[in-house]
N, CA, C and O atoms as CSV, one atom per row, in Angstrom:
chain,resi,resn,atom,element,x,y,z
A,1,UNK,N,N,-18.460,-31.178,-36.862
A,1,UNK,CA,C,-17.843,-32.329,-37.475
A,1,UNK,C,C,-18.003,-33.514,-36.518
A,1,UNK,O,O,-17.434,-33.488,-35.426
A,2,UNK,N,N,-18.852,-34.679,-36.939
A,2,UNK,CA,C,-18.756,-35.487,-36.193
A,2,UNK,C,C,-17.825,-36.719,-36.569
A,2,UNK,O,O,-17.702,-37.125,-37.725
A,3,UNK,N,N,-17.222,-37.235,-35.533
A,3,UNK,CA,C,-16.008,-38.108,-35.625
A,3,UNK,C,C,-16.193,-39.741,-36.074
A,3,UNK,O,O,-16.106,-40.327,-34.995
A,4,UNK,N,N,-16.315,-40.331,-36.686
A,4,UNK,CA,C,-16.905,-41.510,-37.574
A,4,UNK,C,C,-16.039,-42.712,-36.600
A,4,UNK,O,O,-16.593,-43.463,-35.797
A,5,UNK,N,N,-14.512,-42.677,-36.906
A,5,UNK,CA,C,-13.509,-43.978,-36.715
A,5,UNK,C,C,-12.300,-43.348,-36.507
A,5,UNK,O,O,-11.918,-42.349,-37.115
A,6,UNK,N,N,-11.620,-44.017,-35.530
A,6,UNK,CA,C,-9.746,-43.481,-35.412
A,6,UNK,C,C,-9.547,-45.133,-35.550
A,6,UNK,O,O,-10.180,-46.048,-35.024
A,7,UNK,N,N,-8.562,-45.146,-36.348
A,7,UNK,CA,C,-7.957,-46.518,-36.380
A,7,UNK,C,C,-6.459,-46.203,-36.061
A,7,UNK,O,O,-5.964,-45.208,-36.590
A,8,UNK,N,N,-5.491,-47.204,-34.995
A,8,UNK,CA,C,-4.013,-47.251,-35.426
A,8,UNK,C,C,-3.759,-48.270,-35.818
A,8,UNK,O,O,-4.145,-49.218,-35.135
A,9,UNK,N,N,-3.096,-48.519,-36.927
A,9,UNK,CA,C,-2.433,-49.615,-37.854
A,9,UNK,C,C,-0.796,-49.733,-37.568
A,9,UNK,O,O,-0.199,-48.755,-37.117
A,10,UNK,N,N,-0.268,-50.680,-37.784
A,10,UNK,CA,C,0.915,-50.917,-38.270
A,10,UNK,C,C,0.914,-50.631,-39.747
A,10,UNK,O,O,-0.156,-50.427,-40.320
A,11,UNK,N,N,2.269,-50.600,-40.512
A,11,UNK,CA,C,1.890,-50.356,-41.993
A,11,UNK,C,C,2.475,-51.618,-42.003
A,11,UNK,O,O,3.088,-52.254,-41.146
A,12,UNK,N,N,2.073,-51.901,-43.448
A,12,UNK,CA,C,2.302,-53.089,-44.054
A,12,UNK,C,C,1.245,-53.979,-44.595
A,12,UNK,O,O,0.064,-54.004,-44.249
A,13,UNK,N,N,1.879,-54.763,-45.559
A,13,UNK,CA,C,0.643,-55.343,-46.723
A,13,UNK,C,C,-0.168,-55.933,-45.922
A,13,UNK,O,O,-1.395,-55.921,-46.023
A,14,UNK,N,N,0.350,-56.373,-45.248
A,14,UNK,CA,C,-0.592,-57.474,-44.583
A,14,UNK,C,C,-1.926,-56.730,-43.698
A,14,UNK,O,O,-2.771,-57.506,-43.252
A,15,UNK,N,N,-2.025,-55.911,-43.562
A,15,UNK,CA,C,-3.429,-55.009,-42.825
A,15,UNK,C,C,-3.632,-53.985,-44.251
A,15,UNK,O,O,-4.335,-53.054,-43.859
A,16,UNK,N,N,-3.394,-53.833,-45.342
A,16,UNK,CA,C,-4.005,-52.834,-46.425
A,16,UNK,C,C,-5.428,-53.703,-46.270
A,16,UNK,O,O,-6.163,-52.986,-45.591
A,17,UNK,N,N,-6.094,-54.880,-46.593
A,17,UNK,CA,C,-7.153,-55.507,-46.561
A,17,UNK,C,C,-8.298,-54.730,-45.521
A,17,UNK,O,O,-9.355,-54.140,-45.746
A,18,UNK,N,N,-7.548,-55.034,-44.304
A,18,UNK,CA,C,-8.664,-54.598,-43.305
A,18,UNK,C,C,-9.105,-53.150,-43.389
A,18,UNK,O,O,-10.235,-52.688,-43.548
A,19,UNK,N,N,-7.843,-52.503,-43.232
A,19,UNK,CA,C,-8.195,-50.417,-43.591
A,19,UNK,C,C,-9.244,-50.635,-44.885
A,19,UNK,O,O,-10.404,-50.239,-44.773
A,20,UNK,N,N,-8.843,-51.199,-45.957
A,20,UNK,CA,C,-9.858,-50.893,-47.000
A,20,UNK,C,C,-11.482,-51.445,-46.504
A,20,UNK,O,O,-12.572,-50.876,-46.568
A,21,UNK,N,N,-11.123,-52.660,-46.050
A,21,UNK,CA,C,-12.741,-52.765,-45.733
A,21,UNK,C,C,-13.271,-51.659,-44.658
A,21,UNK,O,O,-14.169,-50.955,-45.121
A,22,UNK,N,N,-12.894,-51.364,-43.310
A,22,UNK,CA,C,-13.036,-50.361,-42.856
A,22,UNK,C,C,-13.331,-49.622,-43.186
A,22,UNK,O,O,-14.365,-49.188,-42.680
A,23,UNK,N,N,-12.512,-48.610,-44.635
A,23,UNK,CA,C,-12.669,-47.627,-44.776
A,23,UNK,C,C,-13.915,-47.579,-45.225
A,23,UNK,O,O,-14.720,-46.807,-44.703
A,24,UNK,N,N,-14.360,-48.617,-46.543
A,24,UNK,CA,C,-15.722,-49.018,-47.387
A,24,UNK,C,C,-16.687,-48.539,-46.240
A,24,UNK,O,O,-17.218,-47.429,-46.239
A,25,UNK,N,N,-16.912,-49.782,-44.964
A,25,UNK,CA,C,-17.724,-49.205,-43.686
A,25,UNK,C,C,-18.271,-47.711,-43.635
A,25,UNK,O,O,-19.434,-47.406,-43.899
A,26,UNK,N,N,-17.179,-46.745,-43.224
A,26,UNK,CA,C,-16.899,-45.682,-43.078
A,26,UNK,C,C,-17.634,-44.762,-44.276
A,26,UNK,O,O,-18.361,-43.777,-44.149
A,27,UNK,N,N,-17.306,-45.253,-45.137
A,27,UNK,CA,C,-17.776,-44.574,-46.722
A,27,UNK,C,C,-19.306,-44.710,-46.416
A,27,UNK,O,O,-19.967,-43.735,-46.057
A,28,UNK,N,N,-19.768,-45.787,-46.552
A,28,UNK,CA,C,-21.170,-46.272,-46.352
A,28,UNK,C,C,-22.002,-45.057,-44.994
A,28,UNK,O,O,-22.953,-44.277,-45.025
A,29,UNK,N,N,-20.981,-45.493,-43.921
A,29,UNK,CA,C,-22.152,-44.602,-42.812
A,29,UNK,C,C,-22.149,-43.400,-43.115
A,29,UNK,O,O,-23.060,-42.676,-42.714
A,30,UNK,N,N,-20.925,-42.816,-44.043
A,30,UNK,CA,C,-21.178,-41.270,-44.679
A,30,UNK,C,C,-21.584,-40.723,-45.964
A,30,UNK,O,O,-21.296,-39.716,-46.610
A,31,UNK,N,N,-22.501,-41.920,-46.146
A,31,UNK,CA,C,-23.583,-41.482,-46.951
A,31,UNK,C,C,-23.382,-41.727,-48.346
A,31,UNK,O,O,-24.320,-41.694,-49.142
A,32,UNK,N,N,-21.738,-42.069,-48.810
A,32,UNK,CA,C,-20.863,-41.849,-49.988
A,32,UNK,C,C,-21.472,-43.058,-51.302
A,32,UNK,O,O,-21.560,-44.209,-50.874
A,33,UNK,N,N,-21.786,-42.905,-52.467
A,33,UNK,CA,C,-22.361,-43.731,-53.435
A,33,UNK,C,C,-20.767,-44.495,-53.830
A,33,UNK,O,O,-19.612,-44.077,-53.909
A,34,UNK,N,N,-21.528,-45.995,-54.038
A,34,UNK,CA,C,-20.015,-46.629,-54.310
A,34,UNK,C,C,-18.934,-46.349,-55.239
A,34,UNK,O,O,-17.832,-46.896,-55.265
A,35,UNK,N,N,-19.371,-45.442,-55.991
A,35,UNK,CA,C,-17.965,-44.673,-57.075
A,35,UNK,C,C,-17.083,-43.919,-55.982
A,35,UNK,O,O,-15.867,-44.111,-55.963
A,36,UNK,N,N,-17.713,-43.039,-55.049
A,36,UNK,CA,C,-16.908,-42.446,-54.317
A,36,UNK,C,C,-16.382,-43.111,-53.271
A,36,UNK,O,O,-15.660,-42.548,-52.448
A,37,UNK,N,N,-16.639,-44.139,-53.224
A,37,UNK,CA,C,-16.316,-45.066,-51.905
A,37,UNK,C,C,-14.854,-45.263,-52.050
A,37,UNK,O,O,-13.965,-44.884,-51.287
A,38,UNK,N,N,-14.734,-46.104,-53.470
A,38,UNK,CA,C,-13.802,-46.908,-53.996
A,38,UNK,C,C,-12.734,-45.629,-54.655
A,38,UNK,O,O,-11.657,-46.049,-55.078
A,39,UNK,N,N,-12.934,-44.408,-54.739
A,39,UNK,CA,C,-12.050,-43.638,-54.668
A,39,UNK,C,C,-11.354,-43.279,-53.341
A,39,UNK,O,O,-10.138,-43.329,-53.156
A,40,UNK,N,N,-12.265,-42.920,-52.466
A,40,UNK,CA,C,-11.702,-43.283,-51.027
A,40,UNK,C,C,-10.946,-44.462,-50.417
A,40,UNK,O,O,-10.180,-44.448,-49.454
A,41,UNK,N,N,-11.230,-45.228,-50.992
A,41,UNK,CA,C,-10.238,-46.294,-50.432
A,41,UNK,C,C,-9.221,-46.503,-51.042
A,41,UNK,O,O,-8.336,-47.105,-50.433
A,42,UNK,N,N,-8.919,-45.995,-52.776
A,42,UNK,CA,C,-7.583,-45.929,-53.557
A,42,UNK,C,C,-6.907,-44.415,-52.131
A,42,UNK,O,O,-5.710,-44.346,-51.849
A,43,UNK,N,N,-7.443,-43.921,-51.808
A,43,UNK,CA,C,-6.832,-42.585,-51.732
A,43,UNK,C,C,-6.205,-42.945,-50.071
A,43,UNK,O,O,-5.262,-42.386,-49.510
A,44,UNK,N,N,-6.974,-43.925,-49.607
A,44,UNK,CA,C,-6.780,-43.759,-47.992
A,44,UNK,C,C,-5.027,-45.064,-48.500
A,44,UNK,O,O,-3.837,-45.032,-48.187
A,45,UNK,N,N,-5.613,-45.694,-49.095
A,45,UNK,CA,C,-4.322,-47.198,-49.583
A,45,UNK,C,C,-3.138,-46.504,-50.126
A,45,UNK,O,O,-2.063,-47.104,-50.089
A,46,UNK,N,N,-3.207,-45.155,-50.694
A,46,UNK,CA,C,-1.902,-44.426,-51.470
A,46,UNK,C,C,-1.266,-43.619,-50.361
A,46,UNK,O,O,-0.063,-43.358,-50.340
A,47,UNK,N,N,-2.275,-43.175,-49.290
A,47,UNK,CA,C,-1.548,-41.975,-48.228
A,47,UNK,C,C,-0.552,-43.250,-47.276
A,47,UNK,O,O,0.602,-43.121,-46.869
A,48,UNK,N,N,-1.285,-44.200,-47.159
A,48,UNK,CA,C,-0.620,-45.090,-46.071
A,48,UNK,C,C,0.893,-45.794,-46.885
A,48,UNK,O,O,1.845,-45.992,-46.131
A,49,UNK,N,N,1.056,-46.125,-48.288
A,49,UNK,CA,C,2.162,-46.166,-49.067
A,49,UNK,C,C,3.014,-45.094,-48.967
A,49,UNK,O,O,4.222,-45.233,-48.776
A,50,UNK,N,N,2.423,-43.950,-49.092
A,50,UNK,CA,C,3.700,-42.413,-48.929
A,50,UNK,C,C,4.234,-42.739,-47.553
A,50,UNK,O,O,5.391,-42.875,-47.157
A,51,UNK,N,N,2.934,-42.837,-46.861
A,51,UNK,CA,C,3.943,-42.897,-45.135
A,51,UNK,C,C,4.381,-43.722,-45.188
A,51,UNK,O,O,5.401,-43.351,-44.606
A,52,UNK,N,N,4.694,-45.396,-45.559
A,52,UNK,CA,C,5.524,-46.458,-45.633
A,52,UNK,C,C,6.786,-45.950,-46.540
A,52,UNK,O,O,7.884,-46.393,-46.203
A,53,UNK,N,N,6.751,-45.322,-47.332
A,53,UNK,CA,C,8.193,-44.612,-48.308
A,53,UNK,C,C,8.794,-43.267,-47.454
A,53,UNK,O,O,9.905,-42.768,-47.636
A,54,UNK,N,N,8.063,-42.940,-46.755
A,54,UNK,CA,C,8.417,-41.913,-46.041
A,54,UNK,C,C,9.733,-42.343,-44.502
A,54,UNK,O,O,10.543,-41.621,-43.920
A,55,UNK,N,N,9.373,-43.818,-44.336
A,55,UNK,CA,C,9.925,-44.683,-43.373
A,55,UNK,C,C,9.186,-44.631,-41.953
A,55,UNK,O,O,9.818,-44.447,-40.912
A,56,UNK,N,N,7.601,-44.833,-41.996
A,56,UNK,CA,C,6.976,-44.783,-40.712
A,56,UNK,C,C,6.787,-46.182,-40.550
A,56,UNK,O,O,7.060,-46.900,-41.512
A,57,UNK,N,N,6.445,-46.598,-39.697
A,57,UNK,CA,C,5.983,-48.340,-39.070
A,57,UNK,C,C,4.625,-47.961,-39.127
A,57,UNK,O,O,3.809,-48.466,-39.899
A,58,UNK,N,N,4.347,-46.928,-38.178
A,58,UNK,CA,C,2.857,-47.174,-37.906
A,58,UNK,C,C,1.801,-46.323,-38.314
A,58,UNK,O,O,2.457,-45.562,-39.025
A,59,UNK,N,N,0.704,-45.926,-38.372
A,59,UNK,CA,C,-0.377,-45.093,-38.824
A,59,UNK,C,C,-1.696,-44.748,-37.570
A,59,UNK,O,O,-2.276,-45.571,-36.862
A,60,UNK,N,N,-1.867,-43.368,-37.621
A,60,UNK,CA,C,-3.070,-43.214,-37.543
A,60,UNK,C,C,-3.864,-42.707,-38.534
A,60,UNK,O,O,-3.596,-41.853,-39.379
A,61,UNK,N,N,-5.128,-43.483,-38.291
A,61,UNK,CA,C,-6.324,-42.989,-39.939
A,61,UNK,C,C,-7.723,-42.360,-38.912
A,61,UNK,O,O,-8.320,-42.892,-37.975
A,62,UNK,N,N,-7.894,-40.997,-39.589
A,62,UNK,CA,C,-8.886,-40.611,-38.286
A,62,UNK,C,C,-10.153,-40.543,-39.531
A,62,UNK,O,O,-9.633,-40.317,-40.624
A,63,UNK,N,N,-11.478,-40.666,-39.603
A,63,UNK,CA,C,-12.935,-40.304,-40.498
A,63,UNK,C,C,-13.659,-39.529,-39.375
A,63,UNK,O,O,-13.937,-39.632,-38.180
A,64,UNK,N,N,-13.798,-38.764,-40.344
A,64,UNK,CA,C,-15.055,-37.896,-40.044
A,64,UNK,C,C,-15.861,-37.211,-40.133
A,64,UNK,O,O,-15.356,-36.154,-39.753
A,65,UNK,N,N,-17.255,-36.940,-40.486
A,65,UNK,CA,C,-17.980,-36.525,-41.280
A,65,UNK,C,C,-18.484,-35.258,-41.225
A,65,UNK,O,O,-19.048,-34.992,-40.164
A,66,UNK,N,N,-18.441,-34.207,-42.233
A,66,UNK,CA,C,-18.628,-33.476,-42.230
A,66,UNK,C,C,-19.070,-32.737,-44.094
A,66,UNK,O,O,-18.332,-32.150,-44.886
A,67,UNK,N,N,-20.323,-33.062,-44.190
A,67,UNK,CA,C,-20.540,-32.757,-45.579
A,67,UNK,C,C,-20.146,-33.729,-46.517
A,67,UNK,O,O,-19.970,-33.513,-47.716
A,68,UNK,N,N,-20.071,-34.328,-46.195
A,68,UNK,CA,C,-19.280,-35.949,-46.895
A,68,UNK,C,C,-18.555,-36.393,-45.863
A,68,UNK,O,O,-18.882,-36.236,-44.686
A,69,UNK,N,N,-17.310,-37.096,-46.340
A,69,UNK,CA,C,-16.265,-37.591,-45.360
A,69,UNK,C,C,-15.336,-37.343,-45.468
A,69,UNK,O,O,-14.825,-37.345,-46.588
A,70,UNK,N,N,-14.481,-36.921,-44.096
A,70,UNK,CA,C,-13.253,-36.130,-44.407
A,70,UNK,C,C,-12.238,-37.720,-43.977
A,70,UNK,O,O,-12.735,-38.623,-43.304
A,71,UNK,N,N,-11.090,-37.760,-44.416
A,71,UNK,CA,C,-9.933,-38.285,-44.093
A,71,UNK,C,C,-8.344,-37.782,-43.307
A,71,UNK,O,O,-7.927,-36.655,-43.574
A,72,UNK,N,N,-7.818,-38.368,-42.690
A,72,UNK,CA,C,-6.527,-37.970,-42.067
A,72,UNK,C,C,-5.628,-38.976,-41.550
A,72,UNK,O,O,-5.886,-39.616,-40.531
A,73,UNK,N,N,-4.330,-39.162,-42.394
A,73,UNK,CA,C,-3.838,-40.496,-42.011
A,73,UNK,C,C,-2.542,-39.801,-41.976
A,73,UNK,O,O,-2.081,-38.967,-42.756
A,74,UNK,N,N,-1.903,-40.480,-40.584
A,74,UNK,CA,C,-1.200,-39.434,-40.472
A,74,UNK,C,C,0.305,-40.420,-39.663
A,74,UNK,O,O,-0.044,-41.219,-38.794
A,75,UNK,N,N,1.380,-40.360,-39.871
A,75,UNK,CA,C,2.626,-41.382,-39.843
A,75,UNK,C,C,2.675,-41.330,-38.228
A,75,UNK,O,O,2.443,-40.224,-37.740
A,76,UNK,N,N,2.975,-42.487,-37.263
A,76,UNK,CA,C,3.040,-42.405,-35.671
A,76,UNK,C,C,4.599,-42.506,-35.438
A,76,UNK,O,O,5.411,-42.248,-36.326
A,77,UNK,N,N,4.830,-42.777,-34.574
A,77,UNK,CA,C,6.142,-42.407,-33.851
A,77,UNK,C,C,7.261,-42.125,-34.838
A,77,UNK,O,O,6.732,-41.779,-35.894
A,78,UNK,N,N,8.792,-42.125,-34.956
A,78,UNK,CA,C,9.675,-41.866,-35.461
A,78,UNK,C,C,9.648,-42.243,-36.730
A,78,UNK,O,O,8.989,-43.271,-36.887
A,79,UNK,N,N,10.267,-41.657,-38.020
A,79,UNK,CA,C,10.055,-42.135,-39.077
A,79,UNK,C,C,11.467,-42.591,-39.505
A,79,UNK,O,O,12.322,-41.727,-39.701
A,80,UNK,N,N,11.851,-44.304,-39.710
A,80,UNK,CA,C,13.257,-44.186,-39.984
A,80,UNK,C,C,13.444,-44.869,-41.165
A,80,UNK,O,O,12.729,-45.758,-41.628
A,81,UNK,N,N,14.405,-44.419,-41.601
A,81,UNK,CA,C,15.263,-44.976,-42.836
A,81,UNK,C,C,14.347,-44.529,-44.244
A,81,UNK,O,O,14.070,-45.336,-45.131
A,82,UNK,N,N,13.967,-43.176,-44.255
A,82,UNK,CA,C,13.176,-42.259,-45.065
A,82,UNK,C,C,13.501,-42.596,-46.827
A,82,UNK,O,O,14.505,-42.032,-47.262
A,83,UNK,N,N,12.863,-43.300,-47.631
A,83,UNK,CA,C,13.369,-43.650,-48.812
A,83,UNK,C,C,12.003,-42.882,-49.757
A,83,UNK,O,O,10.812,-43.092,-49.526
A,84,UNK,N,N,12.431,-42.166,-50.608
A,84,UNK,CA,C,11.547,-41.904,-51.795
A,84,UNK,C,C,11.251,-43.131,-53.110
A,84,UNK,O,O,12.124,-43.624,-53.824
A,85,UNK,N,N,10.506,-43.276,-53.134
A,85,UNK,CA,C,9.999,-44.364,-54.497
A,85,UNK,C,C,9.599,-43.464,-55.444
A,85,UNK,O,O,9.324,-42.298,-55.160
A,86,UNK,N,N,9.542,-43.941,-56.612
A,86,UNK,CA,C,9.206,-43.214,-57.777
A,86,UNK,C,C,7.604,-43.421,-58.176
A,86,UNK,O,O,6.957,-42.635,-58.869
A,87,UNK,N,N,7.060,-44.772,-57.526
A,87,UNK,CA,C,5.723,-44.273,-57.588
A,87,UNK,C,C,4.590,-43.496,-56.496
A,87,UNK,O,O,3.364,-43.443,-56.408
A,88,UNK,N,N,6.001,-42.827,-55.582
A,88,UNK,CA,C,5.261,-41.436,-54.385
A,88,UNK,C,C,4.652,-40.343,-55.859
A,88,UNK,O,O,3.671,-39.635,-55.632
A,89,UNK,N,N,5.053,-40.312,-56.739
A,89,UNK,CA,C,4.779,-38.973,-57.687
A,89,UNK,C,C,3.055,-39.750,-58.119
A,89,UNK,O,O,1.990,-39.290,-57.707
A,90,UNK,N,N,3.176,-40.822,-58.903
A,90,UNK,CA,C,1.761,-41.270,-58.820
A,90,UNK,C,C,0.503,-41.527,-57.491
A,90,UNK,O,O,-0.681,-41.615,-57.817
A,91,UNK,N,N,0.886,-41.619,-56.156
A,91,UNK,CA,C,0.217,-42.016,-55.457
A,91,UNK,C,C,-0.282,-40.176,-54.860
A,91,UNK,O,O,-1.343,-39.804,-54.359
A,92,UNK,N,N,0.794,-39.494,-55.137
A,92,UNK,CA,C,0.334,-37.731,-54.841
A,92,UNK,C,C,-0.896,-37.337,-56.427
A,92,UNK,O,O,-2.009,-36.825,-56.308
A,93,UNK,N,N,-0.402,-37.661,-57.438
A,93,UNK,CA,C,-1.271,-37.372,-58.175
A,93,UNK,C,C,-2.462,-38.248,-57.774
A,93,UNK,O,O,-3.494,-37.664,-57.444
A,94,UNK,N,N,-2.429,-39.690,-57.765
A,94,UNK,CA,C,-4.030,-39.999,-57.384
A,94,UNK,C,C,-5.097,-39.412,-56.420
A,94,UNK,O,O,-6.318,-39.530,-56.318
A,95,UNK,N,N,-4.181,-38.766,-55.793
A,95,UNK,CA,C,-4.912,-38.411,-54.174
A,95,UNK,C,C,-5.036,-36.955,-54.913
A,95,UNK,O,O,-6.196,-36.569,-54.770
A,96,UNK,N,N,-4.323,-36.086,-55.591
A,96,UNK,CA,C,-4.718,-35.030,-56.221
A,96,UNK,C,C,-6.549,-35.219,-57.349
A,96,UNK,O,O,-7.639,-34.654,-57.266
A,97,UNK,N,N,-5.991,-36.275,-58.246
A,97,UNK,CA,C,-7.342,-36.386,-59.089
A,97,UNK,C,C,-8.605,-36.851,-58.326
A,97,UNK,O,O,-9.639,-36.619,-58.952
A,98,UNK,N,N,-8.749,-37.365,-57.298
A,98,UNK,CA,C,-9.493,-38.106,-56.667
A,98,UNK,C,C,-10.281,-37.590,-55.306
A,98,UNK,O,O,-11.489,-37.789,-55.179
A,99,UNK,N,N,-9.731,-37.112,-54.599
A,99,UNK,CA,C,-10.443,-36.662,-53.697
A,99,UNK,C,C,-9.990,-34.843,-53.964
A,99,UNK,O,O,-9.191,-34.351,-54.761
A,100,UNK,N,N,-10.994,-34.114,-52.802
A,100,UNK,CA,C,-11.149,-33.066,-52.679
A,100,UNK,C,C,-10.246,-32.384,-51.737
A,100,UNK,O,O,-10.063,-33.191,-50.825
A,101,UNK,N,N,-9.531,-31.204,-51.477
A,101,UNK,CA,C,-8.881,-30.534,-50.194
A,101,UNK,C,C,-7.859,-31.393,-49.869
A,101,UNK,O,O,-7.625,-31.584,-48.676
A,102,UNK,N,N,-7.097,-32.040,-50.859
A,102,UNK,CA,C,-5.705,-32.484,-50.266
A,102,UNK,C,C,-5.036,-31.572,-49.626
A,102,UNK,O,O,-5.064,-30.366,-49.872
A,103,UNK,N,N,-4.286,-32.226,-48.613
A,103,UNK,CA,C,-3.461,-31.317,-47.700
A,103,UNK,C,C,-2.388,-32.506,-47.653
A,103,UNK,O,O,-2.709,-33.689,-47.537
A,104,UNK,N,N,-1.047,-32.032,-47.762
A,104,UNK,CA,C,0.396,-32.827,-47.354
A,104,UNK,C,C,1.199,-32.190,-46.220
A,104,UNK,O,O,1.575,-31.017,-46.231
A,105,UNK,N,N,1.374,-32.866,-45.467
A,105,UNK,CA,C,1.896,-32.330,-44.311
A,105,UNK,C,C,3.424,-33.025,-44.334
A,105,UNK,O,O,3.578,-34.246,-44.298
A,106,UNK,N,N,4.811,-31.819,-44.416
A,106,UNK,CA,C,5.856,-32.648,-44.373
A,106,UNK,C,C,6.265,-32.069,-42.864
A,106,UNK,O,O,5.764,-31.347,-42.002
A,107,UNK,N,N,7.930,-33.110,-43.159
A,107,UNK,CA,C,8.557,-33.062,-42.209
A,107,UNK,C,C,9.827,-33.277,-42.294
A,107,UNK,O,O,10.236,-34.424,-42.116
A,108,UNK,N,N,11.001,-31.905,-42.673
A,108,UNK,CA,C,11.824,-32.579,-43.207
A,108,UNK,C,C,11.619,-32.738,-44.937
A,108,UNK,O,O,10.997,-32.037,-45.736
A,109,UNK,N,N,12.334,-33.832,-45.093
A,109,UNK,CA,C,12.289,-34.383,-46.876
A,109,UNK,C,C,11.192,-34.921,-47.054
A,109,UNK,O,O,10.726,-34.845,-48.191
A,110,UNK,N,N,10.322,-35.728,-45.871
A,110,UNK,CA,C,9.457,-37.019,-46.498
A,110,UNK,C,C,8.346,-36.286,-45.555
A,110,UNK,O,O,8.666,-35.409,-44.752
A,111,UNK,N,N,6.817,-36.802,-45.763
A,111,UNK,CA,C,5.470,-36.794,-45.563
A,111,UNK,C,C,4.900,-37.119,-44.232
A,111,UNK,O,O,4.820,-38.347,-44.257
A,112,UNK,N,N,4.597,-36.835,-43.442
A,112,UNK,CA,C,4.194,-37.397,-41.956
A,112,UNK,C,C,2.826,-37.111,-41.972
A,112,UNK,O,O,2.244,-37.383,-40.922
A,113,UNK,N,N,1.809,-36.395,-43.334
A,113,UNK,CA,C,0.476,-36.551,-42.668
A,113,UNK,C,C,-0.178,-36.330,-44.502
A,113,UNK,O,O,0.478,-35.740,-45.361
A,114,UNK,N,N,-1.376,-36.871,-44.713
A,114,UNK,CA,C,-2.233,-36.860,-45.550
A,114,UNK,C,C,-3.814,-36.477,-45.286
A,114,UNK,O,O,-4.661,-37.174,-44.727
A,115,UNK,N,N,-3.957,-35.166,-45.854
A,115,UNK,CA,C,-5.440,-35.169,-45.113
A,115,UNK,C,C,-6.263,-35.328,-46.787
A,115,UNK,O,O,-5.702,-35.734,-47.805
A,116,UNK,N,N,-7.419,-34.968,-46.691
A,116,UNK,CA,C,-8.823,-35.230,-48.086
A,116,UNK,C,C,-9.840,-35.135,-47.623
A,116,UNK,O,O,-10.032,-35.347,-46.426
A,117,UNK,N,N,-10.746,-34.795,-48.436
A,117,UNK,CA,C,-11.944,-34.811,-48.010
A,117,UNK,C,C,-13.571,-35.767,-49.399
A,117,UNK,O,O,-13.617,-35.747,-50.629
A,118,UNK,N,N,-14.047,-36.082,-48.905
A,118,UNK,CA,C,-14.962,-36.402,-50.377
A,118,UNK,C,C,-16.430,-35.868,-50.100
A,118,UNK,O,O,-17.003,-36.080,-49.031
A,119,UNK,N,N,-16.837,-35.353,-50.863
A,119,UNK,CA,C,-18.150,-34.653,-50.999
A,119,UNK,C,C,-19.366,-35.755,-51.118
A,119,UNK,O,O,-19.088,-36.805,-51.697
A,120,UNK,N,N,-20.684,-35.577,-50.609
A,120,UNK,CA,C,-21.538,-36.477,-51.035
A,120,UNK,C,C,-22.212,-36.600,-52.414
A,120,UNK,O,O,-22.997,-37.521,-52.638
């Protein structure tokens, strides 16, 4: 498995822009045709929303390729003031219809990691 990008983010609207272009990047050097791109980037934009409902500040997003491109975004230091939203049930189903090998990693009540993978 070779390792593509580690990004750490803050969460919040104001950097969803950059992760998505990034991620596009990322999509591109792994080979991915733009239908699958733009599913990858709904999927990487919904894991980083669960961890913002989950009550994290910050993110790590790791790519890396292996048969396509794998994903892992995963909540950083303490997670506080843990609130469920009602569209966490849609943003788990998108990441269900959409990419491949979802994995949810909890902790507790709320989510601290999102993994996926997308095929070429």
């Amino acid at each position: 498995m070779k390792r593509l990008l580690h990004l750490g983010v803050p969460l919040g609207s104001e950097i969803m822009t950059t992760v998505r272009l990034a991620t596009g990047g990322v999509c591109s050097l792994a080979g991915l045709d733009l239908e699958r791109s733009e599913d990858c980037k709904v999927c990487v934009t919904e894991s980083l929303l669960l961890l913002t409902h989950a009550g994290y500040r910050e993110a790590s997003i790791d790519f890396s390729e292996d048969e396509g491109l794998r994903a892992r975004i995963a909540g950083e230091g303490e997670a506080c003031c843990p609130a469920s939203a009602p569209e966490d049930d849609i943003s788990a189903a998108l990441l269900e219809a959409l990419a491949e090998d979802v994995s949810v990693q909890r902790q507790g009540d709320g989510i601290c990691a999102i993994a996926f993978r997308f095929k070429r």
